[in-house]
N, C-alpha and C positions, 0 to 999 in steps of 0.2 A: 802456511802450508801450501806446497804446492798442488793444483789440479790437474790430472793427468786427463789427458785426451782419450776417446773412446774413440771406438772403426769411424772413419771418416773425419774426424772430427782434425782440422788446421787450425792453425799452422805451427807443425811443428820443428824443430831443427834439428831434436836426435832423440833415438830409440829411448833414452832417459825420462822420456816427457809423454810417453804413450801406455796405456794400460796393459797390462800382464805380461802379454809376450810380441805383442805386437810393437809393428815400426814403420820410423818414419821414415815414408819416401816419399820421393823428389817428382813434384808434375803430374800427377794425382787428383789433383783438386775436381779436377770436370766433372771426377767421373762420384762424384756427393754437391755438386752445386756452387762449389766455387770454382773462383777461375781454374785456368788448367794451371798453370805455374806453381799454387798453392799448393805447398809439402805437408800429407796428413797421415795420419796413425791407421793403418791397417795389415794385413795379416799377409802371409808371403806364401806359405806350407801350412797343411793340415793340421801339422802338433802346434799350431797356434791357437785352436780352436779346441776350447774345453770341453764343450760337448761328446759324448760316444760315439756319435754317427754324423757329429761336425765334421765337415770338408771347409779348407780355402778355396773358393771359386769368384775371380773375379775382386780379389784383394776385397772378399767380404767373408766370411765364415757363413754357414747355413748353418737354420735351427728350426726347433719343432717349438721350443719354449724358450723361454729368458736365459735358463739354466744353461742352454748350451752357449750362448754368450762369454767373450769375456766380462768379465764383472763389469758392473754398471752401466753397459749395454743392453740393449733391447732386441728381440725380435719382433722382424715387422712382419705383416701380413704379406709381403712378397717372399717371404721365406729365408732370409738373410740379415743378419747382425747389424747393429750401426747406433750407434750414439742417437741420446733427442738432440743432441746441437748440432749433428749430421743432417739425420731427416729436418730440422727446421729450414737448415741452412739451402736443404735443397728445392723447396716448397718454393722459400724466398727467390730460387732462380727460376723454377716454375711459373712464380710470378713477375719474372722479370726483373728484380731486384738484385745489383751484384754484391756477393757474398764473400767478403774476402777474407772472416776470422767468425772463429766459432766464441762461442762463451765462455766456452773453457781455456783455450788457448788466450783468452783476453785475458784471464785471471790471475794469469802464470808469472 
């Protein structure tokens, strides 16, 4: 079974490989903690974003709760959607570490 990628979450090579309605794009990576070159799953427009009072801002969807995530994303306390292999991945560059594949893109 394949595992599909969650907001942020690389490397992926086409919208088949990302959860719900989200897509992959190209040179993205910087902005969750890998490199910049790295092509990851995130939101483009608002009806990407299942929540009611979801917005796309910033190729991340806003929430108040999980709920408004796409599936099996999270909300974090800055107020925006993202995969746990997103935020891990980004920690890891927080700490200096470069991050070039999430867990789930490794599984695929």
């Amino acid at each position: 079974d394949e595992v599909l990628c969650g907001t942020g979450d690389g490397h992926c090579t086409h919208n088949g490989q990302c959860r719900g309605e989200l897509v992959c794009h190209a040179e993205l990576g910087a902005l969750f903690g890998y490199e910049r070159t790295t092509n990851v799953c995130v939101c483009t427009h608002d009806t990407q974003c299942p929540g009611a009072a979801s917005a796309c801002v910033q190729n991340r969807c806003t929430c108040a709760a999980d709920a408004d995530c796409v599936a099996g994303d999270v909300c974090g306390g800055d107020g925006r959607c993202a995969s746990d292999n997103a935020r891990q991945a980004a920690v890891m560059a927080d700490d200096g570490v470069a991050a070039t594949t999430s867990a789930a893109a490794a599984a695929l």
